[in-house]
Each structure stands twice: as structure tokens, then as C-alpha cells.
N, C-alpha and C positions, 0 to 999 in steps of 0.2 A: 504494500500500500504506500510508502513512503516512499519508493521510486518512482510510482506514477504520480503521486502527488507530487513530488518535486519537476517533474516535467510538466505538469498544469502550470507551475509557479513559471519553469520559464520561458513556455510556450505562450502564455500572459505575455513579460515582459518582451522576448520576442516579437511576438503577433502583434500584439492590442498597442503597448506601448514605443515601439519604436518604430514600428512600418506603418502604425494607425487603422487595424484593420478590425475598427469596430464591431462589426461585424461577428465577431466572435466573443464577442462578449457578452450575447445569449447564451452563446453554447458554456462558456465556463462560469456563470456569475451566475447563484442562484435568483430565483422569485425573491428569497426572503433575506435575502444578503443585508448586512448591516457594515460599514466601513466607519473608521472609526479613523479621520486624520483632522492637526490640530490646526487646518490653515481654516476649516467651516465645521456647517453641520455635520452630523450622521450623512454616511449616505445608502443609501436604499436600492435595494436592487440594481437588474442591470441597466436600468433609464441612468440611475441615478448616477453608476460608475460613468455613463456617456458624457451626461453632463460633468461630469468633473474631469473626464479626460479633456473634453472638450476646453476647458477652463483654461489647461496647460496646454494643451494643442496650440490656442487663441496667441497665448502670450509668448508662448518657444516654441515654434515650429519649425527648427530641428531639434527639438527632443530628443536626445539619446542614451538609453540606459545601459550602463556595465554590470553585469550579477556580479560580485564579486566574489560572494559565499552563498548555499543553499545548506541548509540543516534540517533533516524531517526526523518527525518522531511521530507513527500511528497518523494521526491525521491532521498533525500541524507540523508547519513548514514556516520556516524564518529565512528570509532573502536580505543580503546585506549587497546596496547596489552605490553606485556612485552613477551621478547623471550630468550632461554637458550641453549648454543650449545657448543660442542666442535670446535676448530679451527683443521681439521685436513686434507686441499685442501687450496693450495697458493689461495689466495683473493690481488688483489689493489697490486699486488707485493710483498708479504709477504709472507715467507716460511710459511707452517704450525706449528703451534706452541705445537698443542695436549692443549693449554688452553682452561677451561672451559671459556663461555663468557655469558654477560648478556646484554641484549640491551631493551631498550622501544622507542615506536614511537604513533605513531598516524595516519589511513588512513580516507582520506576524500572521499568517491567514490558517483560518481552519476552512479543511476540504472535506468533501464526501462525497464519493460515489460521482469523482474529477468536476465538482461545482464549490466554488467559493461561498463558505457560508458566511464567514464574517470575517475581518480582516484589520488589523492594527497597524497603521502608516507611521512611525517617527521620524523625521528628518527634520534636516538643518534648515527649517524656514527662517528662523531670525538673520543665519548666515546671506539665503539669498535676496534679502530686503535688505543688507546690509550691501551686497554685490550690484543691487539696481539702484540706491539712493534712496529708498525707502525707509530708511533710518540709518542715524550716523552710526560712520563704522564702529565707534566706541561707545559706550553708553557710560 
């Protein structure tokens, strides 16, 4: 179970988040999916991941994610990635800036039955608002 579940994780990143192929994000995101990242709400289902790809889509589009690490246990899988993008779509209020940006996070997701049921985003948002002007580098 934990080596298909770690190919869901980076068949995701693959698929959905670096080539943009929406699309498939019926096929691995449950109905009842809950997303838990600290930059908004909940997010809900697979509409719900759409619009939130869509969010960073808007704002970096080139997007690009590196896995760096994959770790499964039974039906949870933690992906430790580092991402690189231009700022070039207003993000959090923030004109586009044309800077390149660099971000790393970490997702915690529980699978079953290869559908995301819920999933734990942590990354470096204050870094990339610090990367666009969105707050000073120093606080």
C-alpha cells in the first residue's frame, strides 16, 4: 500500500502540479477531501484543490516542483519538495513582481484506495512574501 500510495503523491506532483493537468484531479482527490494549508481556508474536494491550484497557477506560471523526499507509512505519505517560479499574476495583494522565487514545504496526505482524503501543506509562505515585497525581509 505504501508504494502505491507514494506514486499517487508523485504522480500529483508530476501531473496536476507541474504540467497543470487538472484534469486528474478527479481521478486522485476524493469527494470528501479536506486540505489543510496556512496561506487560506480549508479546502474541499476536488473543485476546491482546482481553485487553489488555480491561485498559484495565476500568480507563477512556471511553477515547478522538486520531491525531494517521499516517506509512506500504511496510508500516509509525507513529501518534502522545494519549488521555483517566476512571480508574474498578483498573489495575497501583491502586484507581480517578474521575481524568480524559491519556496520548500512539506505535504502530509492520507490516501485510500489511491484518492486523497485529506492532506497537510506546511511551507515557507512568510519566506515567499518576503521574496515578492510583500513584507520586509526582516521583521
Amino acid at each position: 500500500m505504501s508504494a502505491t500510495n507514494k506514486a499517487a503523491v508523485r504522480r500529483y506532483v508530476d501531473e496536476v502540479l507541474n504540467k497543470g493537468n487538472t484534469s486528474l484531479i478527479d481521478e486522485l482527490i476524493a469527494l470528501s477531501f479536506i486540505g489543510h494549508d496556512p496561506t487560506g481556508p480549508e479546502i474541499h474536494g476536488p473543485e476546491g484543490v482546482k481553485q487553489r491550484q488555480a491561485i498559484y497557477h495565476d500568480a507563477f506560471p512556471d511553477l515547478q516542483y522538486t520531491v525531494e523526499e517521499v516517506v509512506a507509512e500504511d496510508d500516509t505519505v509525507v513529501v518534502r519538495w522545494t519549488s521555483h517560479g517566476t512571480h508574474k499574476g498578483e498573489v495575497w495583494g501583491v502586484a507581480p513582481t517578474r521575481k524568480q522565487v524559491i519556496s520548500t514545504g512539506t505535504m502530509t496526505c492520507h490516501i485510500v484506495d489511491g484518492k486523497f482524503q485529506e492532506a497537510w501543506i506546511d511551507w515557507d509562505a512568510l519566506g515567499l512574501l518576503q521574496q515578492i515585497g510583500g513584507i520586509p525581509q526582516h521583521l
